[in-house]
C-alpha positions in Angstrom: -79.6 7.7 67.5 -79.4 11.6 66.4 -75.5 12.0 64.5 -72.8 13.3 66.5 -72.0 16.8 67.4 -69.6 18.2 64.8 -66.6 19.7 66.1 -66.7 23.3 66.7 -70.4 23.2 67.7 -71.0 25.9 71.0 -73.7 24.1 73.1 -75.3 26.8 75.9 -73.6 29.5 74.2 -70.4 27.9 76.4 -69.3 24.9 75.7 -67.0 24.4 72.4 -66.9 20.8 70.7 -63.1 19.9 70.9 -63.6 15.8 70.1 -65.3 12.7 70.4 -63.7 10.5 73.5 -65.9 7.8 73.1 -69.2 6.7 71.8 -72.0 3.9 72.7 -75.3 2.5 71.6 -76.7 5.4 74.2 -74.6 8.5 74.1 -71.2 9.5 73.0 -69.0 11.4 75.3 -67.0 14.8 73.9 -63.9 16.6 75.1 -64.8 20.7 75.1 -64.0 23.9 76.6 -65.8 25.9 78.8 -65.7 29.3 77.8 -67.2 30.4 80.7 -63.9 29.2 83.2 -61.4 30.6 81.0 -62.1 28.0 78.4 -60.6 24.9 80.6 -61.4 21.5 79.5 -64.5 19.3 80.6 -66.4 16.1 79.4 -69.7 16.0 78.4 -71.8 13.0 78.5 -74.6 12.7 75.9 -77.5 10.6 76.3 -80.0 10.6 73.3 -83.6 9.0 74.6 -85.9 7.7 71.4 -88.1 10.9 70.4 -90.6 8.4 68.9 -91.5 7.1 72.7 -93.0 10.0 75.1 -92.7 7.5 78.1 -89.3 6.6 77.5 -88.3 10.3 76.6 -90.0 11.9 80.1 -88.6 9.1 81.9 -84.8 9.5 80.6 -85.3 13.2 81.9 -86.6 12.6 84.9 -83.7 9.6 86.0 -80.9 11.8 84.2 -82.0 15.0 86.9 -81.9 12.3 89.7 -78.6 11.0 88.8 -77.1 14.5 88.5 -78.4 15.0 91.9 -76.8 11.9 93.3 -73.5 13.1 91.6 -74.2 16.6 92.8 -72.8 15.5 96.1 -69.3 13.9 95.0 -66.7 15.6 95.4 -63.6 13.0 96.2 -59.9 14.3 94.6 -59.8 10.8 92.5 -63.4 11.2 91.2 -64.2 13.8 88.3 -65.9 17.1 89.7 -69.9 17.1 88.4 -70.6 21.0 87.1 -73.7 21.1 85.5 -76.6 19.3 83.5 -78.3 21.0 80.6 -80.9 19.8 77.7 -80.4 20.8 73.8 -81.7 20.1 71.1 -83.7 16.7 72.7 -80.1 15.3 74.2 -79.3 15.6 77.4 -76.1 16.3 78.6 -73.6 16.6 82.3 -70.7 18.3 82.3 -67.8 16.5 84.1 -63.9 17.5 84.5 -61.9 16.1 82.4 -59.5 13.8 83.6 -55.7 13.5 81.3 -54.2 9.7 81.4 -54.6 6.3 80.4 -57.1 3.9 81.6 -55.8 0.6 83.0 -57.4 -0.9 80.1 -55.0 0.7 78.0 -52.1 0.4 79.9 -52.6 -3.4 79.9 -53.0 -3.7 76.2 -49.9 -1.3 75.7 -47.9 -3.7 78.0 -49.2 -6.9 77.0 -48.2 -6.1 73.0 -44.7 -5.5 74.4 -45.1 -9.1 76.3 -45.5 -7.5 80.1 -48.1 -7.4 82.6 -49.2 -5.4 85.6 -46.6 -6.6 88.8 -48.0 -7.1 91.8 -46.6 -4.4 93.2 -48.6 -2.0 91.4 -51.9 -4.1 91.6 -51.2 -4.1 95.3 -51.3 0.0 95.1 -53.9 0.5 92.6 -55.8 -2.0 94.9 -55.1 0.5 98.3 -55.6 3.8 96.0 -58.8 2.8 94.9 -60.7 1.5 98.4 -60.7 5.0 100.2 -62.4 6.2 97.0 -65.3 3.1 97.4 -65.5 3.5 101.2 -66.5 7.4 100.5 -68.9 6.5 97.7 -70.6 3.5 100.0 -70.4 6.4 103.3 -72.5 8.0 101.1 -74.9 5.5 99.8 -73.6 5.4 96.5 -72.4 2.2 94.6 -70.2 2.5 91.6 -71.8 -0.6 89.9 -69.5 -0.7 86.5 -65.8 -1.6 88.1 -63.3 -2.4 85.4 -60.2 -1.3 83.8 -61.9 0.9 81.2 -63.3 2.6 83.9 -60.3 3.1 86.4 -57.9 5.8 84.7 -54.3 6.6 86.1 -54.1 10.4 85.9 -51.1 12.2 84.6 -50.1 14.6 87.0 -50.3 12.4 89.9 -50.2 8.5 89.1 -53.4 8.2 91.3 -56.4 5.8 90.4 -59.7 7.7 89.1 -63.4 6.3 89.2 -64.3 7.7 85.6 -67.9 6.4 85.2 -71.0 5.3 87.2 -72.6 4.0 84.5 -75.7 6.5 84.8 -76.5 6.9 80.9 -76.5 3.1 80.3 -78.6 2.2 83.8 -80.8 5.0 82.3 -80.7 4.1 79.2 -81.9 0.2 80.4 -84.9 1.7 82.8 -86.7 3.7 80.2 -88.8 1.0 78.0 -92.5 1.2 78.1 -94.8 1.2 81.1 -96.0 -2.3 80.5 -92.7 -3.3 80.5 -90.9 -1.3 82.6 -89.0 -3.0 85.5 -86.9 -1.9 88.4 -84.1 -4.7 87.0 -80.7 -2.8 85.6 -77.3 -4.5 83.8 -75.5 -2.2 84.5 -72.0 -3.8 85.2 -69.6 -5.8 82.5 -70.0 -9.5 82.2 -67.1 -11.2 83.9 -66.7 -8.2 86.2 -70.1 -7.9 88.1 -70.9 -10.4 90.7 -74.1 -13.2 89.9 -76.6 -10.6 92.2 -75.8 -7.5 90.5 -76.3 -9.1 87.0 -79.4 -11.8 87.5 -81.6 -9.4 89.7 -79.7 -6.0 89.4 -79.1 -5.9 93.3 -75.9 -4.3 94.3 -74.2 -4.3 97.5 -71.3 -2.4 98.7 -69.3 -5.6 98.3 -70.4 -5.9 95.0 -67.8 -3.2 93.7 -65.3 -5.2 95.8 -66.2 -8.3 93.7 -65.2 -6.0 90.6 -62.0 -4.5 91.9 -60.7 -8.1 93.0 -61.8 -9.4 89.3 -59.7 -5.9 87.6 -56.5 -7.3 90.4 -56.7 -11.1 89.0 -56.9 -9.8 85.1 -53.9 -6.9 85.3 -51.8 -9.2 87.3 -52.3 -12.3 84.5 -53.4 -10.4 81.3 -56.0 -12.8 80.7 -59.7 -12.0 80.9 -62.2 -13.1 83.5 -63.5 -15.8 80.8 -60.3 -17.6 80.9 -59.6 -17.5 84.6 -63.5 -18.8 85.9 -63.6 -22.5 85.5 -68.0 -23.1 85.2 -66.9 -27.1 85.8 -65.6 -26.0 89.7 -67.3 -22.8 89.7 -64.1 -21.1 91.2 -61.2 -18.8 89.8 -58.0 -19.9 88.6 -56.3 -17.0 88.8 -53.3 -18.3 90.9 -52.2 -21.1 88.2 -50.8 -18.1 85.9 -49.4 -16.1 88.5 -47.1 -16.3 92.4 -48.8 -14.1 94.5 -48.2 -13.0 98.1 -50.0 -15.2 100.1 -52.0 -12.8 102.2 -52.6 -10.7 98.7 -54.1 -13.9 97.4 -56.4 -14.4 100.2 -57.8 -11.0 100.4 -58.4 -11.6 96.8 -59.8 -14.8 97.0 -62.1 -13.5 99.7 -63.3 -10.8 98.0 -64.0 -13.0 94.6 -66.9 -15.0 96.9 -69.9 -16.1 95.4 -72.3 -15.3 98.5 -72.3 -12.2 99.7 -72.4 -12.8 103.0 -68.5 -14.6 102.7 -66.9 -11.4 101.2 -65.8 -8.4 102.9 -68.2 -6.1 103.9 -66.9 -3.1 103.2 -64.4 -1.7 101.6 -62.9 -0.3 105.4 -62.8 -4.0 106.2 -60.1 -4.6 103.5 -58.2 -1.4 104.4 -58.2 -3.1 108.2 -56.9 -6.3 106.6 -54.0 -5.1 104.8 -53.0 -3.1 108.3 -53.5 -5.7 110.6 -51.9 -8.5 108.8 -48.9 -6.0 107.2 -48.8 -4.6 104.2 -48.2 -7.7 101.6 -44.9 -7.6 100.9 -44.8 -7.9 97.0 -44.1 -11.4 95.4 -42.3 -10.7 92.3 -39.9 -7.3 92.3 -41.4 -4.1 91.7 -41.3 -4.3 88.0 -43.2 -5.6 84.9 -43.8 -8.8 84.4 -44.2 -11.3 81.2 -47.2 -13.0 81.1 -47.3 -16.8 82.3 -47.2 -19.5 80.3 -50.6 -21.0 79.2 -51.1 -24.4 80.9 -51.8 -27.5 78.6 -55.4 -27.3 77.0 -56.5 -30.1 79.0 -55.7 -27.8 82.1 -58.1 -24.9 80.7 -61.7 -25.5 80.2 -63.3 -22.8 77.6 -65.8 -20.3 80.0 -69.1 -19.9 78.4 -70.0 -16.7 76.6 -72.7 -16.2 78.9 -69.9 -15.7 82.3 -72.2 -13.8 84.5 -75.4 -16.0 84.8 -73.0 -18.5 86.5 -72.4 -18.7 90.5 -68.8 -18.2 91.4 -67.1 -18.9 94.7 -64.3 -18.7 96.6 -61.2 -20.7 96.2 -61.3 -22.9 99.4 -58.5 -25.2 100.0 -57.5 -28.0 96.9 -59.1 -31.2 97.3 -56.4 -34.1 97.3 -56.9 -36.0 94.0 -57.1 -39.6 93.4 -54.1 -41.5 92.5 -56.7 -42.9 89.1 -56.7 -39.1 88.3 -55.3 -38.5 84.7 -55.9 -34.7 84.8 -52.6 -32.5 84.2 -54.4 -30.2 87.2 -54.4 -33.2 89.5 -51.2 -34.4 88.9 -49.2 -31.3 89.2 -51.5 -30.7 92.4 -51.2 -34.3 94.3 -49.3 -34.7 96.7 -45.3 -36.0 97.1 -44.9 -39.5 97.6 -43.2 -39.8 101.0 -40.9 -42.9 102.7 -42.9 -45.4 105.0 -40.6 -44.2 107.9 -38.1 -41.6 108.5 -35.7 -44.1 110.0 -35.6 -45.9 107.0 -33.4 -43.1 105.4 -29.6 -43.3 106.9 -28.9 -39.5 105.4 -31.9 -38.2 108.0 -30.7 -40.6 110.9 -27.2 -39.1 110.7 -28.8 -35.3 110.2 -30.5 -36.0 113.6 -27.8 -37.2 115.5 -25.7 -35.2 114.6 -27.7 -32.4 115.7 -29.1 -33.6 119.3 -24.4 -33.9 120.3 -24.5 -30.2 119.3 -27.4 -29.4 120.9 -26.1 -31.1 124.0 -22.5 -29.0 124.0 -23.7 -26.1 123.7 -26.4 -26.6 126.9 -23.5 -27.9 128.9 -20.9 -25.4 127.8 -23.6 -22.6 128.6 -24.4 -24.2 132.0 -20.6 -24.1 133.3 -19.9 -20.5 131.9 -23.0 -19.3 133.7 -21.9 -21.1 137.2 -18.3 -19.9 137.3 -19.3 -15.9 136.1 -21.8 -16.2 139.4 -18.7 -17.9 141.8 -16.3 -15.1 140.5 -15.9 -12.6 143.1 -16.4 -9.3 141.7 -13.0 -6.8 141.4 -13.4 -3.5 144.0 -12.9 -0.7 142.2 -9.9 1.9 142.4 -10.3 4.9 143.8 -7.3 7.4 141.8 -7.3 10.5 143.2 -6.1 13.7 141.3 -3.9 16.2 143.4 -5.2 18.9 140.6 -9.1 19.6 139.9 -10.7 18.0 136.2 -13.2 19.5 134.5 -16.0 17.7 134.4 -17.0 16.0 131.4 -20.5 16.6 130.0 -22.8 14.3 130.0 -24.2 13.3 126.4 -27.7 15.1 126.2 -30.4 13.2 123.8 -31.2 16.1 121.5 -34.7 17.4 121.7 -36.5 16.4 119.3 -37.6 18.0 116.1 -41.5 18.9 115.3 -43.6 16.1 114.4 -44.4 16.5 110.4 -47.9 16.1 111.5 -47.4 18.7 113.8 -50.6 21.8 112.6 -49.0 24.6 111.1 -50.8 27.7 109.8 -49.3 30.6 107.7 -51.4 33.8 107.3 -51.1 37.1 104.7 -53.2 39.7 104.2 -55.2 40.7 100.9 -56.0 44.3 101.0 -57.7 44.5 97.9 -60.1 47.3 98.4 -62.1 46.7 95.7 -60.1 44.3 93.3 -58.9 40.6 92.7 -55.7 38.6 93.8 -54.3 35.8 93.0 -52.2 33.2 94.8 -50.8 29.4 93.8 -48.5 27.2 95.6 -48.3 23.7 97.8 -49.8 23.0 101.1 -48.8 19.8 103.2 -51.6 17.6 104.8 -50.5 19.6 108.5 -50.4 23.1 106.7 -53.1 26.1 106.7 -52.9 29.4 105.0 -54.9 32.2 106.1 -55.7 35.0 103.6 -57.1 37.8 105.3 -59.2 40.0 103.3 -60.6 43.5 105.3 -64.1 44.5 103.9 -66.6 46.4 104.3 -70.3 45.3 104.7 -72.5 45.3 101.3 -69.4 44.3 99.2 -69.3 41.2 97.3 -66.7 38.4 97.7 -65.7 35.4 95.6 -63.3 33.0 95.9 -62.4 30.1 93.6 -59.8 27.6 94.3 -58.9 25.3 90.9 -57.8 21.7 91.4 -59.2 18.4 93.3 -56.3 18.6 95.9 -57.4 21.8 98.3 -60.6 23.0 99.3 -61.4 26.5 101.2 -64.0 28.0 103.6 -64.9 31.5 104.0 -64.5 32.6 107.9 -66.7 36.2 108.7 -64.9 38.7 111.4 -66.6 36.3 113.7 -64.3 33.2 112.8 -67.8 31.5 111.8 -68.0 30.2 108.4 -70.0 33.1 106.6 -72.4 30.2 105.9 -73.4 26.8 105.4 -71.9 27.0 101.7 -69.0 28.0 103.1 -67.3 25.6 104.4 -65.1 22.9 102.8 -65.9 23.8 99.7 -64.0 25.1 95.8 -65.8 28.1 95.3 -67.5 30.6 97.5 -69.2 33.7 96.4 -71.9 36.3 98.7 -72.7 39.6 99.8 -70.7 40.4 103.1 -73.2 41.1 106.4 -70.7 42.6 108.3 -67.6 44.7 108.2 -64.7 43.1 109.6 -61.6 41.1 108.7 -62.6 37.8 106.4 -60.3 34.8 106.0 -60.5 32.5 103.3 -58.9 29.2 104.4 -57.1 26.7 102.6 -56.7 23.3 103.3 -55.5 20.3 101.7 -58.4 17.6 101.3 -58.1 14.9 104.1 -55.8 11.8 103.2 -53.5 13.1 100.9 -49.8 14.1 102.2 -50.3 17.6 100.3 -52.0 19.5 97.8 -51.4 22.2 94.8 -53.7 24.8 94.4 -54.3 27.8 92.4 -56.9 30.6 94.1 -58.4 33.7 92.6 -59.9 35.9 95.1 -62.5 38.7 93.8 -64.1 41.9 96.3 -66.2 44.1 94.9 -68.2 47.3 96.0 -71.4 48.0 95.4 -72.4 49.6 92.5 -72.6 53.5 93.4 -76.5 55.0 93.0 -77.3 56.3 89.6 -76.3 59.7 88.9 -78.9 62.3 88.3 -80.2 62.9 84.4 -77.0 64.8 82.7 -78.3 68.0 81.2 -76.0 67.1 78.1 -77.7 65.3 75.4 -75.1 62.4 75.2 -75.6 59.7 77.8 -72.8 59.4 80.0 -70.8 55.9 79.5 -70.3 55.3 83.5 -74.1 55.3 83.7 -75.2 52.1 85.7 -77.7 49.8 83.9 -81.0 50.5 85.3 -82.6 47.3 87.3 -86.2 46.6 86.4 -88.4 44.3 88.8 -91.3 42.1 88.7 -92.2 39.6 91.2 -93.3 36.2 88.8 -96.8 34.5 89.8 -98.0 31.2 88.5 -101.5 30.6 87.2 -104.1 29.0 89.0 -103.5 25.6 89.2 -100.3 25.4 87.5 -96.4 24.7 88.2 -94.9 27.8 85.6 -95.1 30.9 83.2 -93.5 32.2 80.7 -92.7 36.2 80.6 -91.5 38.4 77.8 -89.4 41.6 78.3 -86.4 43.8 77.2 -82.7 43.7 78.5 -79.4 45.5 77.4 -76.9 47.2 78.7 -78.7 49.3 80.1 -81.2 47.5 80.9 -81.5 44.1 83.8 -84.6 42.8 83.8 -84.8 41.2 87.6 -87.7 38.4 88.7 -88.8 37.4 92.0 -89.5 33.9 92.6 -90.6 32.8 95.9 -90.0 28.7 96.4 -90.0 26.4 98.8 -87.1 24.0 100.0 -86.8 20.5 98.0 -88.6 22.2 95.1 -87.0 21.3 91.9 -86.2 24.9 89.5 -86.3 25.3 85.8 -85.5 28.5 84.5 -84.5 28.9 80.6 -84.3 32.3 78.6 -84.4 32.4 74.5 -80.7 32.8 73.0 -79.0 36.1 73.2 -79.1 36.8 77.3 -77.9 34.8 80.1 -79.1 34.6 83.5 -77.7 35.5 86.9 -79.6 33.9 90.3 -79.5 35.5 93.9 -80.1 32.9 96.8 -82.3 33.5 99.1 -79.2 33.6 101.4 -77.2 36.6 99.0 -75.3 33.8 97.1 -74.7 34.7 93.9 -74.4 32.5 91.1 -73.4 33.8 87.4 -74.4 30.8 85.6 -73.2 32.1 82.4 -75.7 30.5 80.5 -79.5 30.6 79.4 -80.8 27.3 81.6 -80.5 27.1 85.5 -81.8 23.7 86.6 -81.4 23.5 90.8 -83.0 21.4 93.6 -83.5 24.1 96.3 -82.0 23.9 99.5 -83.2 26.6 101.4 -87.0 28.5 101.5 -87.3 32.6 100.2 -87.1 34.9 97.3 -84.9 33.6 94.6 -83.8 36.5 92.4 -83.6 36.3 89.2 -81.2 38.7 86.5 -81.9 38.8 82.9 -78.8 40.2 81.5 -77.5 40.9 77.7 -74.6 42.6 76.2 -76.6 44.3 73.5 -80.7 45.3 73.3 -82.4 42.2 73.1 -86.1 40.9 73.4 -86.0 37.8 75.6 -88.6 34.9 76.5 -88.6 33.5 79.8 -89.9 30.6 80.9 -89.7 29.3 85.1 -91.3 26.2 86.5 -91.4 24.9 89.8 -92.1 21.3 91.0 
């Protein structure tokens, strides 16, 4: 495994090494700045494939594109943002936001060294923060596969529960040994957390990361570890001996702890539905830490064997009534009460009765008489008083009309006149709420919009209140040559399911640059020249999938290549150090990558453009390839 990265190191002539966040036998993962967004901070995940194995090291870039892709299509408030994947110096690296908290992993050992636990309380909530995040992962085909309190964090700004890591570099890292050995099979997951399939044959199921979450409930409500709380004699969890639970808590547990598949939830909606329909479990113990339980005997505990996932679990069914021969603690403190060989035998419960059926019997008759004299009591005629002077009459009460739902759509809107400029706006949108910024333009200019945070997204609405187009919509960042002139909106809206949203938006319209000026008889060159744009159209060789170009860019100077591609096509593009690259869609989108690699699966057919920029003369090498 190549050394770490030394602090201060620049990767992609962008992001700065701030620290190492963690580190394992296939990667280490850094905290850094991206210099190109105003140097915010990101993660980077590092995977380092062997260099002494060429299968191993094509395969590890060929899964790590794949999984980028996969992540590619998150985007979920309580899951870190993907930006970008890149390749230096024979690692391979994706760039993630960085996420500021405390994983429940170290919340539990903070607690536990002060003698407290998780309550129930805030298991309960971790549990219902966390299954809208799985049930939009497993909409989309994705399973999580590694659930466990390292990899649940509780963010900062908002005490919400965030997925941190899918596990991608270590499933990677197990898929690329040689071709005579290479099998579909993966372990990825954590022993104790992962159910028997996911572990044994590397299946996994969308109930498999409900077998996970229920196993992170059982250990932050009892401090123990999933060794201690699986008994391999019973093949069942112990969880409840150490701690009182709410009974309905317990059973969705329980539930989705099962051994088969086919007995656990299905999804992760199912265990929403069962917390609504049978009431939110009230919590057992009051809202607040508590210690740890005392451990039972040792004769109560078995020791779990080291090697806890190869062994079936199930769920806990009703308790079996023990023998009355039994010696176990377990059994005794389970077995039933002794009870008498009669209730009449006991005077205490004879008198209890009787005593009961005489006031039973009173109050039926004293009910009975009151009901037949209030029928035989003739009813008094009202008197009729009548005022020799007119009243006023009294009002009746009116029931106020009610106020506006909450929920009730409101939208706010404000015009941008910027011309050709930038504006910027931040605030706090409720889940009902819509803002409106309307920006006139003019057709030809260029507009981009950029909204920061996981908690509002925007869309981009032309003159025709059509989203400008299918990048539009929904979406953090926007940026494309206007068609039309007209009045634009850029729409923001809080992301669906959370009561509101803070946002901070940077809107950008600019003109076209203005046609060259002719040659200036003076013999200085004019510093408002334009730079001058170069073009050649790139073809591939006969029978091959790239080329590499040479050329010349400056300030002056943009050297511009045509690529023509196909949809689905996977895109390589990397220039030698000293210029960066900017790509035009074939749809006018424009994307400033800000660096010297652009790696994209295409999603639409056409000319992609590509910009070789610099800030000072520089002689470039450029290499594209298409697959």
């Amino acid at each position: 495994m190549q050394p770490a990265i030394t602090v201060g190191t620049i990767l992609q002539n962008r992001y700065r090494v701030l620290s190492t966040l963690g580190h394992g036998g296939f990667g280490r993962t850094y905290l850094a700045e991206d210099q190109g967004r105003f140097n915010e901070l990101c993660a980077l995940k590092e995977l380092t494939p062997p260099q002494d194995n060429p299968y191993a090291l094509n395969k590890s870039k060929e899964l790590f594109q794949r999984e980028a892709q996969i992540l590619y299509q998150i985007e979920h408030p309580q899951i870190p943002q993907f930006r970008a994947t890149f390749e230096e110096d024979q690692r391979l690296f994706l760039v993630q936001d960085y996420v500021e908290g405390k994983t429940y992993r170290t919340l539990l050992d903070e607690r536990k060294n002060q003698g407290f636990v998780f309550s129930e309380n805030e298991v309960t909530q971790m549990v219902k923060q966390v299954l809208p995040v799985l049930a939009y992962l497993h909409g989309k085909g994705i399973i999580h596969r590694d659930i466990a309190p390292d990899n649940i964090m509780l963010r900062d700004r908002d005490q919400l529960p965030v997925l941190i890591d899918f596990g991608v570099v270590k499933e990677i890292a197990t898929r690329i040994q040689g071709p005579e050995t290479f099998k579909q099979q993966t372990t990825v997951g954590k022993f104790g957390y992962a159910p028997t399939e996911q572990m044994q044959t590397g299946r996994a199921y969308p109930n498999s990361d409900l077998y996970a979450l229920a196993v992170t409930a059982i250990v932050l409500l009892t401090g123990r570890e999933p060794q201690e709380l699986f008994d391999e004699n019973t093949m069942t969890w112990k969880w409840q001996r150490y701690v009182n639970a709410n009974p309905v808590f317990a059973q969705v547990l329980n539930r989705m702890l099962s051994y088969r598949v086919g007995d656990r939830f299905q999804s992760a909606n199912e265990v929403m539905q069962m917390f609504q329909t049978s009431g939110t479990p009230a919590p057992y113990p009051p809202s607040v830490a508590s210690p740890p339980s005392v451990a039972p005997p040792p004769s109560a505990v078995r020791p779990a064997s080291p090697d806890l996932s190869q062994m079936a679990t199930q769920a806990i069914g009703r308790r079996s009534t023990p023998t009355t021969t039994s010696t176990n603690v377990e059994n005794r403190a389970q077995s039933t009460i002794p009870t008498r060989s009669s209730l009449w035998d006991d005077p205490w419960a004879v008198l209890a009765i009787g005593t009961g059926l005489v006031l039973l019997v009173g109050l039926g008759a004293w009910t009975i008489t009151r009901g037949i004299l209030t029928v035989n009591q003739p009813s008094p005629s009202p008197t009729v008083t009548v005022s020799p002077s007119p009243t006023t009459p009294r009002p009746s009460p009116t029931t106020p009309s009610p106020s506006p739902s909450p929920t009730e759509p409101v939208s706010f809107s404000q015009t941008l006149d910027l011309l050709s400029g930038s504006a910027a706006r931040d605030g706090t949108l409720q889940s009902n709420q819509t803002l409106n910024l309307i920006v006139p333009a003019q057709e030809g200019q260029e507009l981009s919009a950029v909204v920061q945070g996981e908690e509002v997204l925007l869309t981009v609405l032309a003159p025709d209140q059509k989203p400008v187009d299918a990048q539009a919509e929904r979406t953090s960042r926007w940026a494309g040559i206007l068609p039309y002139t007209g009045n634009y909106v850029v729409q923001l809206k809080p992301v669906k399911g959370l009561q509101r949203g803070t946002y901070k938006l940077n809107v950008d319209l600019v003109s076209p640059p203005p046609p060259s000026p002719s040659p200036s008889p003076s013999p200085s060159p004019s510093p408002t020249v334009s730079p001058v744009v170069q073009t050649d159209r790139l073809n591939f060789p006969p029978g091959q999938n790239g080329t590499q170009v040479t050329g010349k860019a400056g300030p002056a100077l943009i050297q511009r290549y045509i690529l023509n591609a196909k949809e689905a096509q996977f895109a390589t593009v990397r220039i030698s150090q000293g210029a960066t690259l900017v790509i035009r869609y074939p749809d006018g989108r424009v994307e400033d990558t800000g660096s010297a690699v652009w790696q994209q699966t295409l999603n639409s057919s056409g000319d992609y453009q590509i910009d070789v920029i610099a800030s000072q003369d520089t002689n470039f090498t450029l290499d594209v390839n298409v697959q």
